[in-house]
Phi, psi and omega in degrees: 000135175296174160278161153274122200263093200251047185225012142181204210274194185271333189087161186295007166257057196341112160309324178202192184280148179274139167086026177253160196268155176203151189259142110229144199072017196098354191228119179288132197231147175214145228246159207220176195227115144297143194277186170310015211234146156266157203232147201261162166307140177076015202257129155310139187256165162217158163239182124273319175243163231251006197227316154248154184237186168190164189278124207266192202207186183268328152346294156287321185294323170288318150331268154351266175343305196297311205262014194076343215277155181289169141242140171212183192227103176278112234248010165224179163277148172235142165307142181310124138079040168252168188260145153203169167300178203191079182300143169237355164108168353267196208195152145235319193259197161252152204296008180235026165064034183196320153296077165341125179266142185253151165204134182320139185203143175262115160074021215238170167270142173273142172102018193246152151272123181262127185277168182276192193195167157312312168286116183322124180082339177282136200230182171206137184286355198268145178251021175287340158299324192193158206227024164223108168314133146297071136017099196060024154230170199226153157272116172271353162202163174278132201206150135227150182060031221182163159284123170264125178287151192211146190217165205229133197266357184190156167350086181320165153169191197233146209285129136274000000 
């Protein structure tokens, strides 16, 4: 078994089984596939399986939602159909206890629930775009337009 490599991707060659959870340092990490799309640093993901991800949208996210599907927050960019590591929660500090895990935000109050948005990967407190919520996770600062620390108290997933 490899180490986990959680400051980039694997590259197009799986490192460990895709969808397996592993706790390290304090932080539920789950480990993924990228669809053909490359996914920017910070970006929230959504799936359906436990083996590809994508940077979700309210779209996916509604989809997803209604059907259960994951969610994480990836803390570097990845490449079209490479593997990496996720935090999935929950989590408070970062895996090396000092480095804050981000996550893309339009606009947010730290301490808000945050929707999925129109924009891939992005996320917002205002729900007038959307009525599906990330589930366990909280915005820990204020941003706009930016990566926000954010820390997630249970498993993420979309609100159904």
């Amino acid at each position: 078994m490899a180490m986990e490599n959680l400051t980039s991707s694997d590259g197009t060659t799986a490192q460990a089984q895709p969808g397996e959870y592993r706790i390290i340092k304090g932080v539920g990490y789950r480990y993924f596939k990228a669809t053909a799309v490359a996914i920017a640093a910070y970006s929230i993901l959504s799936g359906a399986t436990p083996i590809v991800m994508e940077a979700a949208t309210t779209t996916t996210a509604t989809a997803l939602g209604t059907a259960g599907g994951l969610c994480a927050v990836v803390q570097f960019a990845v490449g079209a159909s490479e593997y990496f590591w996720a935090p999935v929660g929950p989590w408070y500090l970062s895996w090396d206890d000092s480095t804050a895990i981000k996550v893309l935000a339009a606009n947010v109050t730290a301490g808000n629930l945050l929707y999925s948005t129109g924009t891939a990967g992005v996320l917002d407190d205002d729900s007038a775009g959307s009525t599906i919520p990330v589930i366990g996770l909280v915005s820990l600062g204020a941003t706009t337009q930016a990566a926000t620390t954010c820390y997630a108290f249970k498993q993420l997933s979309w609100a159904k």
